[in-house]
Each structure stands twice: as structure tokens, then as C-alpha cells.
N, C-alpha and C positions, 0 to 999 in steps of 0.2 A: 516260409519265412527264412531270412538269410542267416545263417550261421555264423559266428565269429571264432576263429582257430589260428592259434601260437604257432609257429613252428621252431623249435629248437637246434641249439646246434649243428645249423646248416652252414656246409663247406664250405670256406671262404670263396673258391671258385665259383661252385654255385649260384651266390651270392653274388658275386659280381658280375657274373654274366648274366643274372635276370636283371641286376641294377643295369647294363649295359642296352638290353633289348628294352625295358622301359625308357627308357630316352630316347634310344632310336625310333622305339612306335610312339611315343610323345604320351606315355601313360605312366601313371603313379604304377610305384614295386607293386604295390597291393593289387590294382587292375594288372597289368602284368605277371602277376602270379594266378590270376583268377582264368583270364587268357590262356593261357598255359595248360591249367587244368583242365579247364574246359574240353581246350584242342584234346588232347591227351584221352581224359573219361569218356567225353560225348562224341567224340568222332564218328564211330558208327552209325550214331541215330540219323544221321542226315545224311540220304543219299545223294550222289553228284548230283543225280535228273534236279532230284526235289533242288538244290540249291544252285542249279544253274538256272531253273525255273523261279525262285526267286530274287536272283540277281537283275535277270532278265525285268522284271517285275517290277523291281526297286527305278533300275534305267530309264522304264518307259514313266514310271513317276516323276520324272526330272521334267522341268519345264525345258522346250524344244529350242536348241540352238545357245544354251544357258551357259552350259558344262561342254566343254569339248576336250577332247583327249589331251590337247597341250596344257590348258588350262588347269586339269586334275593334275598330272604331270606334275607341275610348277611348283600349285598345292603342296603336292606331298613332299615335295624338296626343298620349300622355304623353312630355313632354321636349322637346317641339317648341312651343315658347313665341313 
């Protein structure tokens, strides 16, 4: 079950640099701080193989000729001005 936690007088810098990277990855402070952790804590659990095996995975899930490289591409640059 998910936890809920304050964090206190965090450095302005800090702070503005995760307020910074949630907008650029298009996600609320709070999913951006959770990301973060994540990366950080659970790093190890997951090795490359195992995660390049599920990328791999996710891909071949894609319906054929749908998603093409320029198309993600666009994707992830529309709103980022």
C-alpha cells in the first residue's frame, strides 16, 4: 500500500530543479519526485538484459507500422517549445 511523506525544508535549488524536470518530462513534482526515487533506490533490481528484454516486449506489443521512429520523436517534442 502506497505511503504518504512530507518532505521538509528542501533547498530551494533542489526544488527547483525537480520543479524544472517535471515539466520537462510532462509529470506532476510529486510523480517526478517518485521517478527519481525510484531511479535512485530500485536501480539495481533490474538488470539491463531483463530491461532491454522488456522494451523489446513492449515494442513488438505495438501494433505494425503504427508508431515509427519520427512519429515518437514529434510525440515527445510537441509542447516543449
Amino acid at each position: 500500500m502506497p505511503t504518504t511523506l512530507t518532505l521538509k525544508n528542501i533547498p530551494d535549488e533542489v526544488y527547483e530543479q525537480l520543479k524544472a524536470a517535471a515539466q520537462t518530462n510532462r509529470r506532476s513534482l510529486n510523480s517526478e519526485a517518485i521517478v527519481r526515487l525510484e531511479a535512485t533506490l530500485l536501480a539495481g533490481r533490474v538488470d539491463t538484459g531483463e530491461r532491454l528484454a522488456r522494451a523489446r516486449a513492449l515494442r513488438a506489443a505495438l501494433p505494425k507500422g503504427k508508431f515509427k521512429a519520427l512519429d515518437i520523436d514529434a510525440l515527445k517534442r510537441e509542447g516543449r517549445a
